[in-house]
C-alpha positions as CSV (number, residue, x, y, z in Angstrom):
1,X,-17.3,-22.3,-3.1
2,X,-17.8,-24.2,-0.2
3,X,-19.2,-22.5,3.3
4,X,-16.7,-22.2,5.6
5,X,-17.4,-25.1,8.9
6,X,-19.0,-23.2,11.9
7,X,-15.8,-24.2,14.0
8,X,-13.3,-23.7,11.6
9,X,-10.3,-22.5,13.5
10,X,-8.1,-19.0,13.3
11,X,-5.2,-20.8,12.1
12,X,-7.0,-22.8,9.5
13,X,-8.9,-20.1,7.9
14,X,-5.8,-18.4,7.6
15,X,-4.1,-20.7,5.5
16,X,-7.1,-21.1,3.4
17,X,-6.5,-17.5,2.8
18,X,-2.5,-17.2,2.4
19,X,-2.5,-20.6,0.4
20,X,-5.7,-20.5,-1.8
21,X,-6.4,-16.8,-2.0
22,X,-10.0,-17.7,0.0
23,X,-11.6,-14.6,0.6
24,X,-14.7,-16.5,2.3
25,X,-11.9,-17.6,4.7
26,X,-10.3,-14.5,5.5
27,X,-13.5,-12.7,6.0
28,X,-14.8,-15.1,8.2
29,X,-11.6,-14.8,9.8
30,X,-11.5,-10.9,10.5
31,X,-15.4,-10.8,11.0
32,X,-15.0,-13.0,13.6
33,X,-12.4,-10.6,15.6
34,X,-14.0,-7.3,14.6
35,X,-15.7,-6.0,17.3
36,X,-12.5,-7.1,20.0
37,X,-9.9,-5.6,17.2
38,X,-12.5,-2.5,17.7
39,X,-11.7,-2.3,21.0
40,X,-8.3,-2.8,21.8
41,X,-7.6,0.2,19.1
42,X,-10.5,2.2,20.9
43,X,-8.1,1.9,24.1
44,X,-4.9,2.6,22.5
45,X,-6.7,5.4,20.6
46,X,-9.3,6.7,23.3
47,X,-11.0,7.8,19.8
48,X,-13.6,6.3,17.5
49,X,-12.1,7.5,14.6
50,X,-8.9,6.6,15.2
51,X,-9.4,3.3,16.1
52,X,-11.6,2.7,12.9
53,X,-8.7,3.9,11.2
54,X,-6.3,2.0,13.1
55,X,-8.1,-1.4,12.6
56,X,-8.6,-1.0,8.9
57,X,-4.7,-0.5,8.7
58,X,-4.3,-3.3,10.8
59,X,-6.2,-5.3,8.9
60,X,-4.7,-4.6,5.6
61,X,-1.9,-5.9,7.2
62,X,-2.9,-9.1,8.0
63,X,-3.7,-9.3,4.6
64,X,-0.1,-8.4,3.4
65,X,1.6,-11.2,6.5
66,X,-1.0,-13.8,6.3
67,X,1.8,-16.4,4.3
68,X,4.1,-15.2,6.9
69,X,2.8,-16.6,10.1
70,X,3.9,-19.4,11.5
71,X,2.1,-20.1,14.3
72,X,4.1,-18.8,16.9
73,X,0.8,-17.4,19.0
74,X,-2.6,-18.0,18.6
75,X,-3.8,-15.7,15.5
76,X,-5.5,-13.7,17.7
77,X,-3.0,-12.9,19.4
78,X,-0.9,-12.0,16.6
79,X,-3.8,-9.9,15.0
80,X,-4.4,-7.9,18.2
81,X,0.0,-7.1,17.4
82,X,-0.8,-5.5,14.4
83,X,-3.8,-3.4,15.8
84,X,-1.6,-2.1,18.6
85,X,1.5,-1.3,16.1
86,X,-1.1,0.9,13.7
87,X,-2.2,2.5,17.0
88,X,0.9,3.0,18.1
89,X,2.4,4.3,14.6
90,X,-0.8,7.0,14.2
91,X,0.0,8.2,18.1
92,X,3.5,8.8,16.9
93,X,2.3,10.6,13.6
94,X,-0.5,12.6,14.6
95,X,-0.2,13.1,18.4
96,X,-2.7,11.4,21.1
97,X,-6.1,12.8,21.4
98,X,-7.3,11.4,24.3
99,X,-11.1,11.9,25.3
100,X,-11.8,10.9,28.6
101,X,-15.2,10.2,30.1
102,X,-16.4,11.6,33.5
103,X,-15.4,9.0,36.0
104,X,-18.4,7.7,37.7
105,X,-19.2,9.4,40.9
106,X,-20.7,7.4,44.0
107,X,-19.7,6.0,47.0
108,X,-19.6,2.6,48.8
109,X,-18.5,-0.6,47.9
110,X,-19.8,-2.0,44.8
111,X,-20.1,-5.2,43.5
112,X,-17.8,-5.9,40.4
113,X,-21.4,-6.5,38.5
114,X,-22.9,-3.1,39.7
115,X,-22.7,-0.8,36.4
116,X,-21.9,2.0,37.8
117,X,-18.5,0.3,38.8
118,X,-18.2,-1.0,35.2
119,X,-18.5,2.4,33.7
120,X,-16.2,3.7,36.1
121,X,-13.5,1.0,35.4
122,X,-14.0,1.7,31.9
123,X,-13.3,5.2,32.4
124,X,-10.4,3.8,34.4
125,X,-8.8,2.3,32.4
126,X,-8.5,5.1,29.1
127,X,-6.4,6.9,32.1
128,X,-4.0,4.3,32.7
129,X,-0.9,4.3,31.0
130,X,0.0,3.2,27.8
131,X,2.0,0.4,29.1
132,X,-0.4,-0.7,31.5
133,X,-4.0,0.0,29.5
134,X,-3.2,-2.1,26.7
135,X,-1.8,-5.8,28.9
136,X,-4.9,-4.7,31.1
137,X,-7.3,-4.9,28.4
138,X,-6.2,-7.8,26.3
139,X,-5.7,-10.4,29.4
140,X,-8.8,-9.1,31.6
141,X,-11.4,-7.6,28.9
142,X,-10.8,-9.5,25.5
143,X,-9.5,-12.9,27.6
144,X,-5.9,-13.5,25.8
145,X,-3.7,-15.4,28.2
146,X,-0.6,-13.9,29.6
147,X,1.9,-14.9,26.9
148,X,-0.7,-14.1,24.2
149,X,-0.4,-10.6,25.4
150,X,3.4,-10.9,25.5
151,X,3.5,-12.1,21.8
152,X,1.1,-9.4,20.5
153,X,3.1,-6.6,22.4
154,X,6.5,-8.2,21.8
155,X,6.9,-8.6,25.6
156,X,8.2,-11.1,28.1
157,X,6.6,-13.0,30.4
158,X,7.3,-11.5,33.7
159,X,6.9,-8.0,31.7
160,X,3.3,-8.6,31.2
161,X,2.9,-10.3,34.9
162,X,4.3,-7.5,36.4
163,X,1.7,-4.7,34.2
164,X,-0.9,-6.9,34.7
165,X,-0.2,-6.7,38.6
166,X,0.5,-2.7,38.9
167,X,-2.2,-2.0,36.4
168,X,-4.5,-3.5,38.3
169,X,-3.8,-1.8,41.1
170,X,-3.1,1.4,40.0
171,X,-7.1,0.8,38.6
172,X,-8.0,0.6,42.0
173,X,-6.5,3.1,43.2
174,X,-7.8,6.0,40.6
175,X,-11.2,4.0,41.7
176,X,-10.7,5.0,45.3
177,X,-9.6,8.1,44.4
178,X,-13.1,9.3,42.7
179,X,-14.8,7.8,45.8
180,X,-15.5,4.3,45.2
181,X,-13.9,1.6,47.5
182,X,-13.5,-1.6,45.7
183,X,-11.1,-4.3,46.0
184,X,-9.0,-5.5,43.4
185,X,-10.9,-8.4,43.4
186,X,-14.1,-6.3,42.4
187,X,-12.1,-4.7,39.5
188,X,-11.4,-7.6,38.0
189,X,-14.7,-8.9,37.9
190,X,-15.5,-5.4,36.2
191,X,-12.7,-5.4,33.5
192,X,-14.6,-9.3,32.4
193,X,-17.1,-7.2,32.1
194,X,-15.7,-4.2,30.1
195,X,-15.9,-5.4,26.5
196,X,-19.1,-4.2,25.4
197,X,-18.3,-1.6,22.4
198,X,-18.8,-3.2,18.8
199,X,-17.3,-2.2,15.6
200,X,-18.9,0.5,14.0
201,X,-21.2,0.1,10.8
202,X,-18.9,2.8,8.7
203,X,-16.3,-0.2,9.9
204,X,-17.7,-3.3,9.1
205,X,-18.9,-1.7,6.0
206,X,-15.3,-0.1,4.7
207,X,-13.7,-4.1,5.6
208,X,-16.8,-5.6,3.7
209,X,-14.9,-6.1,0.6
210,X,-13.0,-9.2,1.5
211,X,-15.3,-11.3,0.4
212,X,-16.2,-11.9,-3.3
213,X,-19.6,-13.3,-2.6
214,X,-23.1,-11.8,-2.0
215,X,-24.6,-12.2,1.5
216,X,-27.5,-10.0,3.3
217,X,-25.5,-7.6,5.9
218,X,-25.6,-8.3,9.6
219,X,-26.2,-5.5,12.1
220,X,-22.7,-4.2,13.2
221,X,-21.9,-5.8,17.1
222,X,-23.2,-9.5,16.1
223,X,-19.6,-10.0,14.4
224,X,-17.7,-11.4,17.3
225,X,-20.5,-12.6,18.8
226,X,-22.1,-15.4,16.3
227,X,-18.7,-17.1,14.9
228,X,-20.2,-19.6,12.8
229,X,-19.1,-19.1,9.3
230,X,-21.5,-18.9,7.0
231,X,-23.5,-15.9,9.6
232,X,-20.2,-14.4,10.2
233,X,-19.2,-13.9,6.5
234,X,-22.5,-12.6,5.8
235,X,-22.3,-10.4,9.0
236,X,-19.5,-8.3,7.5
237,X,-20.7,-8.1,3.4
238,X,-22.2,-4.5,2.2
239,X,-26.3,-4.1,2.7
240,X,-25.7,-3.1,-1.4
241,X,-24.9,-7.0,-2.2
242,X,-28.5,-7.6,-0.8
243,X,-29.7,-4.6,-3.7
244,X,-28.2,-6.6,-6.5
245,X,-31.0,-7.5,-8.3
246,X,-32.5,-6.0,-11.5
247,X,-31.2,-4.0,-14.6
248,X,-29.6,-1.2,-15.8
249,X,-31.3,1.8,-17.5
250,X,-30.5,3.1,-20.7
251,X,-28.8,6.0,-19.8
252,X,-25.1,7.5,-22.1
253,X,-21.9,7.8,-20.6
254,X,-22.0,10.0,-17.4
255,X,-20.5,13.3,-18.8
256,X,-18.1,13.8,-15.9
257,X,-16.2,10.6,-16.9
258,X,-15.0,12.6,-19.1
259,X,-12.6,15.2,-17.4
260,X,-11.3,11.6,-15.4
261,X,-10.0,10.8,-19.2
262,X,-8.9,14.4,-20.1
263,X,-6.5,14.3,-16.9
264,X,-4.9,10.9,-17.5
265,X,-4.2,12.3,-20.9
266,X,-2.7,15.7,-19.7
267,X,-0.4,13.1,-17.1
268,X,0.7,10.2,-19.1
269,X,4.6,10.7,-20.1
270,X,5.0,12.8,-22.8
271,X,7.1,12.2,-26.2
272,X,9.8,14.5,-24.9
273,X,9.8,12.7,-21.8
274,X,10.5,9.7,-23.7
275,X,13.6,10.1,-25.6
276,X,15.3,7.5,-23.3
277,X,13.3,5.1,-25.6
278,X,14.7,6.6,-28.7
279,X,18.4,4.6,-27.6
280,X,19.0,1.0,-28.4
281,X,19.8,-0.5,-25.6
282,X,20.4,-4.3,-25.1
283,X,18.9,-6.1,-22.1
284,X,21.6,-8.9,-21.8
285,X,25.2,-8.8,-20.8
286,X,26.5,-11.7,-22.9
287,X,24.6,-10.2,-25.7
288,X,26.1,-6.5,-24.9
289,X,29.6,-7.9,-25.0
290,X,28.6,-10.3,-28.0
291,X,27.9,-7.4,-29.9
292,X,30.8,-5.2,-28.8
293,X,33.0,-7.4,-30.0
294,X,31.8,-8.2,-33.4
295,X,31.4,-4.7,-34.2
296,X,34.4,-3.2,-32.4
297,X,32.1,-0.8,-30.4
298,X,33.1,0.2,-27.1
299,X,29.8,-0.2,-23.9
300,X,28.3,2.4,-22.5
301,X,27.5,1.6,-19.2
302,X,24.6,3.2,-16.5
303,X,24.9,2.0,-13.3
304,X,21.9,3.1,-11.2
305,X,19.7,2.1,-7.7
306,X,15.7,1.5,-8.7
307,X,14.4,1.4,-12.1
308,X,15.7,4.0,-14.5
309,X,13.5,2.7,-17.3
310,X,10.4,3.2,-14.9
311,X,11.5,6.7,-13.2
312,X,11.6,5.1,-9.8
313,X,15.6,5.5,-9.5
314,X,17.7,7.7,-7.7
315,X,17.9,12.0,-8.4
316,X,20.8,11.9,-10.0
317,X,19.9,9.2,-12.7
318,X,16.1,10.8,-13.5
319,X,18.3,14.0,-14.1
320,X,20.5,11.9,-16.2
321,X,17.6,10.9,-18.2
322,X,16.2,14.0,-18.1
323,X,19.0,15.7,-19.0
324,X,21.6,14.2,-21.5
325,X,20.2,10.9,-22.3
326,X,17.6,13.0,-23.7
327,X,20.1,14.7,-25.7
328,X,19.8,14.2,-29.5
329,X,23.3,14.7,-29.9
330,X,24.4,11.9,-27.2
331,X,21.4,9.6,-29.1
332,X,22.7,9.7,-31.9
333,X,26.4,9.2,-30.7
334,X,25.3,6.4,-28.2
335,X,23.2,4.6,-31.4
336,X,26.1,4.8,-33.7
337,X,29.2,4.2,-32.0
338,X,28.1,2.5,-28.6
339,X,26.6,-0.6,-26.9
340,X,24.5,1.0,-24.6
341,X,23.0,-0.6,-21.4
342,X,21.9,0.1,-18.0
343,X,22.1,-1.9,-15.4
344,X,20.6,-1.5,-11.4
345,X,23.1,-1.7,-8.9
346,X,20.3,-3.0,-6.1
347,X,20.3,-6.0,-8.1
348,X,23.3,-8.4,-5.4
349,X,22.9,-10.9,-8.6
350,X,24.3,-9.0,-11.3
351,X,28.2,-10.4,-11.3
352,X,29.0,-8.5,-14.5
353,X,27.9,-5.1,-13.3
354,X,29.7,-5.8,-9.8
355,X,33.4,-6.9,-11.9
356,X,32.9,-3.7,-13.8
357,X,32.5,-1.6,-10.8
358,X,35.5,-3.7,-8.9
359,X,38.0,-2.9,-11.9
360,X,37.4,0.7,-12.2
361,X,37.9,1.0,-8.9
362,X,41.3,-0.5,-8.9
363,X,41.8,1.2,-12.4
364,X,41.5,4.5,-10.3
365,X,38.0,5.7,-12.3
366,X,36.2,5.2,-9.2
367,X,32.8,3.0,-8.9
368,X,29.4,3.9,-7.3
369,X,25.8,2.9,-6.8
370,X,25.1,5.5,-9.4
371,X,28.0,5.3,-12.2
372,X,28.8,5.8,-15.9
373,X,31.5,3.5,-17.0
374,X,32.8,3.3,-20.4
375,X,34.5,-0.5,-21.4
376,X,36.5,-1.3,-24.6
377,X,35.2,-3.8,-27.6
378,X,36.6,-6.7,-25.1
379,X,34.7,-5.8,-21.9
380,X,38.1,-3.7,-20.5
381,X,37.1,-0.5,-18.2
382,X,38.6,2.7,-19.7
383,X,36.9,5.3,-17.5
384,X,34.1,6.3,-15.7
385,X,32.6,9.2,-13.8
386,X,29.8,9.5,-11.3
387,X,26.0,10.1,-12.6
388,X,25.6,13.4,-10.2
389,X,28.8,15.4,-12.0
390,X,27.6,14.4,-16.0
391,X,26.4,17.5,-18.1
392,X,25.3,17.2,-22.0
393,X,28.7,19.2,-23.3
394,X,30.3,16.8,-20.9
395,X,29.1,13.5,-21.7
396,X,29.4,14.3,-25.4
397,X,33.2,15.0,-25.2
398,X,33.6,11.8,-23.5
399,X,31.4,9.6,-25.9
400,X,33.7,11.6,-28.8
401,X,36.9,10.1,-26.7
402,X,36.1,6.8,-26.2
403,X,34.3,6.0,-29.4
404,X,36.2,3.4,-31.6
405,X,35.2,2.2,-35.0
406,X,33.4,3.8,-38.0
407,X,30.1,4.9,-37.1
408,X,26.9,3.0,-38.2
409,X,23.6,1.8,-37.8
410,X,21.7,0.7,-34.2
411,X,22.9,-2.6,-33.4
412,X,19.7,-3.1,-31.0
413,X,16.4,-1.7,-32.4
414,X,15.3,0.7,-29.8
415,X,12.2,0.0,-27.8
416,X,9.7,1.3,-25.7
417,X,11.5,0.6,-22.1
418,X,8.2,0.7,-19.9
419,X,6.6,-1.7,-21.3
420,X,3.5,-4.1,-19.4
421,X,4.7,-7.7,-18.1
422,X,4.5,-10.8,-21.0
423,X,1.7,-12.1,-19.1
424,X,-1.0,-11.7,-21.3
425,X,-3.8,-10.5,-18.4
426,X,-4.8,-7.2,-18.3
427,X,-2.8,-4.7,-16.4
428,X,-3.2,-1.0,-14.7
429,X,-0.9,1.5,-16.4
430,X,0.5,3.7,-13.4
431,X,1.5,7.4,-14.0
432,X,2.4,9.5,-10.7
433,X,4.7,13.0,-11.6
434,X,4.9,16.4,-9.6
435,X,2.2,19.4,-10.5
436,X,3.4,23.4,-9.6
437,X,1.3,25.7,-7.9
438,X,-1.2,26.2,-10.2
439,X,-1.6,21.9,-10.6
440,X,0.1,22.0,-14.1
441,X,2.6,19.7,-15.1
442,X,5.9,20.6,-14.4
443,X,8.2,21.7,-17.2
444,X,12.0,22.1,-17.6
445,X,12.7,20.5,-14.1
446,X,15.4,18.0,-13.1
447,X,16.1,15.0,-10.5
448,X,12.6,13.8,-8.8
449,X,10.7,16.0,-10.8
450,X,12.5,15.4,-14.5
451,X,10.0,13.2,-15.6
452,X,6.9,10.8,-14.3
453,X,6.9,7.6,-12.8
454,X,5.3,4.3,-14.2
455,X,4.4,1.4,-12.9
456,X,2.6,-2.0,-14.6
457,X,-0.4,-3.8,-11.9
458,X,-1.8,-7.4,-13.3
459,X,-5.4,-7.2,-12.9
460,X,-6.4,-10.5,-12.5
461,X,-9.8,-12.2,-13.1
462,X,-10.2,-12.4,-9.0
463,X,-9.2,-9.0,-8.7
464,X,-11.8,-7.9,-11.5
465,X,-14.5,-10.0,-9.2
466,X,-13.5,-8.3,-6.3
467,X,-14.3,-4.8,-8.0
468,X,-17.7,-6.0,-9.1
469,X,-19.0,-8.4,-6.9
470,X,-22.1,-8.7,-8.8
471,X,-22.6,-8.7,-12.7
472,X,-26.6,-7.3,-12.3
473,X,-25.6,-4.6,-9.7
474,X,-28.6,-2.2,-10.5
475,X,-28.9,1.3,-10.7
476,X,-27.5,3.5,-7.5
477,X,-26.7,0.4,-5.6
478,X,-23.0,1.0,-4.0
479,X,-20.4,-1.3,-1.9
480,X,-17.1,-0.7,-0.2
481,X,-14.3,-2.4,-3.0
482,X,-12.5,-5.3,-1.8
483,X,-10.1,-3.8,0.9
484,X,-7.1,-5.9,0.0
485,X,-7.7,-4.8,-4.5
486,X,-7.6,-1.3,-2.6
487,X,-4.7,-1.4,-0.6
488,X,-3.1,-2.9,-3.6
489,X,-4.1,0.3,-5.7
490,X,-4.1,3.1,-3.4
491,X,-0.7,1.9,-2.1
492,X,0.6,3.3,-5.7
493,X,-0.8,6.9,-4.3
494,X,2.8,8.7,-4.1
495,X,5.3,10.5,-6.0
496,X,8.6,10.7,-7.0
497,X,11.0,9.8,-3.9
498,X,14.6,8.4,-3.0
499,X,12.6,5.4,-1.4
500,X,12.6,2.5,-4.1
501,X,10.7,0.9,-0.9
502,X,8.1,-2.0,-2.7
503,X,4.8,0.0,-3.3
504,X,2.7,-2.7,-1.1
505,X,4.9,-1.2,2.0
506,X,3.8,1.6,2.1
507,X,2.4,2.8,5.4
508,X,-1.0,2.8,4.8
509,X,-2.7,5.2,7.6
510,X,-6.2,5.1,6.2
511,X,-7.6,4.2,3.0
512,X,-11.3,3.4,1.2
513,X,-12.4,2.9,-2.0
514,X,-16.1,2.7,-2.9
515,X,-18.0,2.0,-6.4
516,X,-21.9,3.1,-7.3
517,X,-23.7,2.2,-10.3
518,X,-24.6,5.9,-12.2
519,X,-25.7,4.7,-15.2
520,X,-25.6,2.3,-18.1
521,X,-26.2,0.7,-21.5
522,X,-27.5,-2.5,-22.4
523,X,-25.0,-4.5,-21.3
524,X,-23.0,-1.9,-20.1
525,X,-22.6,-0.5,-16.6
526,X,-21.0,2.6,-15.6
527,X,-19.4,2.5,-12.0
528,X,-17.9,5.6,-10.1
529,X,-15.1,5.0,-8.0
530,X,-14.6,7.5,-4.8
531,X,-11.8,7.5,-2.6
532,X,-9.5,8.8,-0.2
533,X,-5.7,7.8,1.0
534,X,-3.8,8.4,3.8
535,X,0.0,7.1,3.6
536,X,3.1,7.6,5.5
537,X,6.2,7.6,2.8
538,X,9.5,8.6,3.9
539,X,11.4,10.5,0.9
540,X,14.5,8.5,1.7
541,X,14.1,4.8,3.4
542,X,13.4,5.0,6.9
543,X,14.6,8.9,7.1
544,X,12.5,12.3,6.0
545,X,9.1,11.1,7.0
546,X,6.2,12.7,5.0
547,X,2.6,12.5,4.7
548,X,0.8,11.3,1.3
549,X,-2.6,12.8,1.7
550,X,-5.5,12.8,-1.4
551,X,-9.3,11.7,-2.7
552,X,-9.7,9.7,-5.6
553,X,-12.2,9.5,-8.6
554,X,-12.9,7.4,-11.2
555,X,-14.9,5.1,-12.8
556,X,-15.5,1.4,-14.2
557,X,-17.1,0.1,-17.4
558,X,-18.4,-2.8,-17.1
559,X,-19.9,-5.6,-19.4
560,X,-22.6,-7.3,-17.4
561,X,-23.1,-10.5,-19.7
562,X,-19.6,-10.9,-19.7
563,X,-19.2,-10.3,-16.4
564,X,-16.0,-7.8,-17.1
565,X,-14.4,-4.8,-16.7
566,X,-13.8,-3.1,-20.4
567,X,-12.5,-0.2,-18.8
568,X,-10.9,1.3,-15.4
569,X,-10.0,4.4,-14.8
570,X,-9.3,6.2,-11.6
571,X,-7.3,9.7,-10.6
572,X,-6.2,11.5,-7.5
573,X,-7.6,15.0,-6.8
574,X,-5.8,17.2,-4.6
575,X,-3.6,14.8,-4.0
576,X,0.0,16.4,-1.7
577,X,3.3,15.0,-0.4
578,X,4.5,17.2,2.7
579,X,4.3,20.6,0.8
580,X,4.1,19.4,-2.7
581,X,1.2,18.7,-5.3
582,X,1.8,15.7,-7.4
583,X,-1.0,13.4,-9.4
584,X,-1.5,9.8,-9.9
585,X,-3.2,8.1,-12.9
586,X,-4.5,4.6,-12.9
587,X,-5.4,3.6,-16.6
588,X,-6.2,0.0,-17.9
589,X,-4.4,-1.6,-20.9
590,X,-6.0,-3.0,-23.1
């Protein structure tokens, strides 16, 4: 790839990234606005590890926006927005725990260069409110003009003129107050000088992932500070890449891998779990009411929100599913006398599913987001009832009503219904169910916690780089996994909800993944994987707010001459959602 040009600017390096997936680019890009991203959360924090946390959430953000800016502010300025939203957002969630510093004692007046005063306007400034620390900072300290502050706090003008004004002089004031008589004009000149924290190591190290390629590592601070590209992508890559160098011993599969395979096993869907796969239903309405009328067999209709074929639908489907669609008795019934099809209701293109829910309303069956409805061999609505009311003895007397014809074979083959995409690529099989008290699966429940949850990831050749930087990682050497192939996995790290929210939404507080050679084979390579994920995940959208909190372990085999991953597995440990246990399993197929 070609080095990024020392003076590349924000705007370009983020289209290099949002249009040609240019890691170099993006790294360059955040390296470069590190250490000031560092301190703007450090202020809206007044805590180191907050603010670390803050600006790697912020950062995966820009990842997830980056094709969605359009240049409205300077990139800076619409980076240092999403630092103070995840401030703001982890304030909201876990409270404000502010540390102040002992203001400064002396007397006199003092220069705006003295460092006394600088500490003391430092101090100063943690104490100042909310609404005027953060305009303070980012016009006087970190040198964004007055409407790049409005744009990243979603401000007017005057708004920030007016903070900017009545912070400055409520800075003097607490100034005067601990015994040091400056003028305003003095605490300016201090705030210039104010910005002198740097990103943390355990920082720069946790966002060194974003770029694919091996540099030597940079001592945290020099981020901001040298801008050129080619020192400021190396300034933010792990120390391991440096280690990269040598073989692998001759050593057997770590035994603990393992128990990471016996618990994938023990959480994959089971058989009984799967009797929605033992019904042949037909994907395609023109081929549904093809079929119904050659055969004179009435439809069989499931109207749900989500996926039902993937368990992320609504309570009163999974317990459908659960429940009598599980049924051998409505199997068989639905196999031999029925067209059966389901159908989501989120889906605003679906004109078919919409008609049928606009005549039974007018045929006085009702019609729902979550609906059974039964249609005639011509496409004609002759009942339906609402998921949430269905029982087995009750669904079969109504499949016994409304079945027409002699009974007979499947007209559609049934099929697995969670099935990986047509693309060909490898992909990560997803599992994520509820465990009891004692961490077992669950048995015999209903709604959320009927049955698990599946999910199919592509995992791209890029992606697979991004895991392994290197092919000849050796023995105990370790890096930080590409933040944005982490995001993308621990984003997955929830249960069973009402909130068919997209997966890459999810609120990510704090996340990290890291991987360390343990041992190998000839051409083989054995990688752990070690975790943890913090997520905000409301149960329903935007209501019933709960906290996603677990570790993660796993591992990676990898073949170093072809330079790729044979095998990926990774698990959640501990892993609860507000008060309950649950367990996700990440397995790759093939």
């Amino acid at each position: 790839m070609d080095s990024i040009p020392t003076r590349a600017d924000d705007a370009a390096l983020l289209r290099a990234f949002s249009e040609r997936g240019d890691r170099q680019a993006i790294n360059v890009l955040l390296a470069r606005h590190a250490d000031a991203a560092y301190r703007v959360a450090l202020r809206c924090c007044r805590n180191s590890a907050d603010a670390e946390d803050a600006v790697q959430v912020a950062f995966i953000e820009v990842l997830r926006h980056a094709a969605k800016y359009r240049g409205e502010s300077a990139v800076r300025a619409w980076i240092f927005g999403f630092i103070v939203n995840a401030c703001r957002h982890k304030a909201r969630e876990e409270g404000r725990r502010a540390s102040r510093e002992e203001r400064a004692a002396g007397s006199g007046v003092l220069p705006a260069e003295d460092p006394a005063l600088q500490d003391a306007v430092r101090s100063a400034v943690r104490g100042l409110p909310e609404h005027y620390r953060l305009p303070v900072w980012l016009h006087y300290c970190e040198g964004l003009s007055s409407p790049e502050v409005a744009d990243a706090l979603s401000l007017s003008e005057n708004t920030v003129r007016s903070q900017l004004s009545r912070g400055v002089e409520e800075l003097r004031l607490t100034l005067s107050a601990s015994g040091l008589s400056v003028t305003a004009v003095a605490v300016v000149g201090a705030l210039a000088s104010a910005a002198v924290e740097s990103a943390p190591a355990s920082l720069t190290s946790s966002l060194s992932g974003l770029s694919s390629s091996a540099a030597p590592a940079a001592k945290a601070g020099v981020l901001a500070k040298l801008g050129a590209g080619t020192m400021a992508a190396a300034a933010i890559l792990s120390t391991a890449a440096a280690l990269w160098s040598g073989g692998v011993s001759d050593d057997p599969r770590p035994p603990e891998f393992s128990r990471v395979d016996e618990k994938i096993r023990e959480w994959l869907p089971r058989p009984e779990e799967r009797r929605f796969d033992e019904i042949g239903w037909v994907k395609a309405w023109p081929d549904a009411l093809r079929l119904a009328r050659e055969h004179g067999r009435g439809v069989f209709v499931v109207a749900h929100v989500g996926h039902l074929n993937l368990g992320r639908t609504d309570g009163g489907s999974m317990s459908l599913r659960g429940g009598p669609l599980s049924d051998p008795g409505v199997i068989s019934l639905l196999n031999s006398r029925f067209v059966p099809v389901y159908a989501s209701t989120l889906d605003e293109k679906d004109r078919e599913l919409a008609r049928i829910g606009r005549d039974s309303q007018k045929a006085g069956f009702g019609s729902g987001t979550e609906y059974v409805y039964f249609l005639d061999p011509q496409g004609r609505v002759v009942d339906g009832v609402h998921i949430c009311t269905i029982r087995t003895p009750d669904l079969l007397s109504k499949l016994n009503q409304h079945a027409q014809g002699e009974p007979g074979g499947t007209l559609c083959p049934p099929t697995p219904q969670s099935v990986p995409p047509p693309t060909g690529a490898r992909v990560l099989h997803v599992t994520s169910r509820y465990l009891d008290a004692k961490l077992q699966v669950e048995k015999g429940k209903s709604d959320y916690h009927a049955f698990p949850a599946e999910e199919w990831i592509e995992l791209g050749a890029a992606d697979e780089a991004a895991l392994v930087p290197a092919s000849d990682a050796p023995l105990h050497s370790a890096w930080p996994v590409d933040l944005a192939v982490a995001a993308r996995l621990l984003s997955r790290v929830y249960p069973l909800t009402g909130n068919m929210i997209d997966p890459e939404k999810n609120r990510i507080q704090a996340a990290g993944l890291t991987a360390k050679v343990v041992a190998g084979r000839r051409d083989i390579a054995w990688i752990r994987l070690e975790g943890r994920v913090s997520i905000d995940h409301p149960f329903v959208a935007e209501r019933d707010h709960r906290a996603v909190e677990s570790a993660l372990t796993g591992y990676i085999e990898y073949n170093r001459a072809e330079k790729k991953i044979r095998t990926l597995r990774l698990i959640t440990e501990g892993a609860v959602y507000g008060r309950e246990n649950f367990a996700v399993a990440f397995r790759s197929v093939p």
